[in-house]
N, C-alpha and C positions, 0 to 999 in steps of 0.2 A: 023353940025348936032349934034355934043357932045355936044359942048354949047348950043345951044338948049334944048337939054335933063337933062343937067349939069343946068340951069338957070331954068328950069322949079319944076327940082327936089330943087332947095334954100328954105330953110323957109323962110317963110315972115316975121311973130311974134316967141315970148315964146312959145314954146310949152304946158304951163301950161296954160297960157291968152286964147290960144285957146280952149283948154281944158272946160274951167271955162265958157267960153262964149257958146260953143256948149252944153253944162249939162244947163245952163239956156234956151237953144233955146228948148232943149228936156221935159223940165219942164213944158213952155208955149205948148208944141205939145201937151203933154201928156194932159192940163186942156183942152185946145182946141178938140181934139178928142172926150174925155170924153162929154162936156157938148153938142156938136154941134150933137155927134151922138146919146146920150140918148136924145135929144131935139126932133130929129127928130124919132126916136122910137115910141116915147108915139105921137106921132102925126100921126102913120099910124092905119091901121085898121089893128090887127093883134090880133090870138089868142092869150089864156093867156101864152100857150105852147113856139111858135112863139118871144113874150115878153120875156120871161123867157129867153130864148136861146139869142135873141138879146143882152138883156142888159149885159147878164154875157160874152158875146163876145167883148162887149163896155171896160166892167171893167178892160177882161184879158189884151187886147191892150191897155188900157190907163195907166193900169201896168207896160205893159213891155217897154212901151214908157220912164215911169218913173224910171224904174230899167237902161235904158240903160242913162242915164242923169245922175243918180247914181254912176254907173260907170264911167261915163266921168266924175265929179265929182274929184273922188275917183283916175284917174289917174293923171289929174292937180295937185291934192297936193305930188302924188309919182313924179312928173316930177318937182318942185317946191322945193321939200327936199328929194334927192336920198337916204341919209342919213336913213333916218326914223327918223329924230328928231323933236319932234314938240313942 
């Protein structure tokens, strides 16, 4: 059962490659979100109020989708050069 636990906990890759690849998976989430749910917005019937509220919900989320890619980002290259040298 240790090995089990012990082999499942192994890294696979770099911890920065991962890093780097998951910040672009959240990038493509982030434009995805954005354009799939403002798409879908202006195509219901909804007040201008209703609008209003939707899309600034779309913007927040498609934000923090992109802030958090940002930061995955941002740890790949601390994980990449512990140092701080760049």
């Amino acid at each position: 059962m240790k090995s089990l636990i012990r082999a499942l906990l192994k890294p696979i890759g770099a911890e920065a490659k991962d890093a780097s690849m998951a910040s672009k998976l959240y990038y493509a989430m982030g434009l995805l979100i954005g354009l799939l749910s403002g798409w879908k917005l202006c195509s219901l019937t909804l007040t201008e109020a209703q609008l209003f509220l939707g899309l600034l919900l779309v913007i927040c989320v498609t934000l923090l989708t992109i802030l958090v890619g940002l930061v995955l980002e941002l740890h790949g290259r601390l994980e990449a050069d512990p140092g701080g040298r760049h």
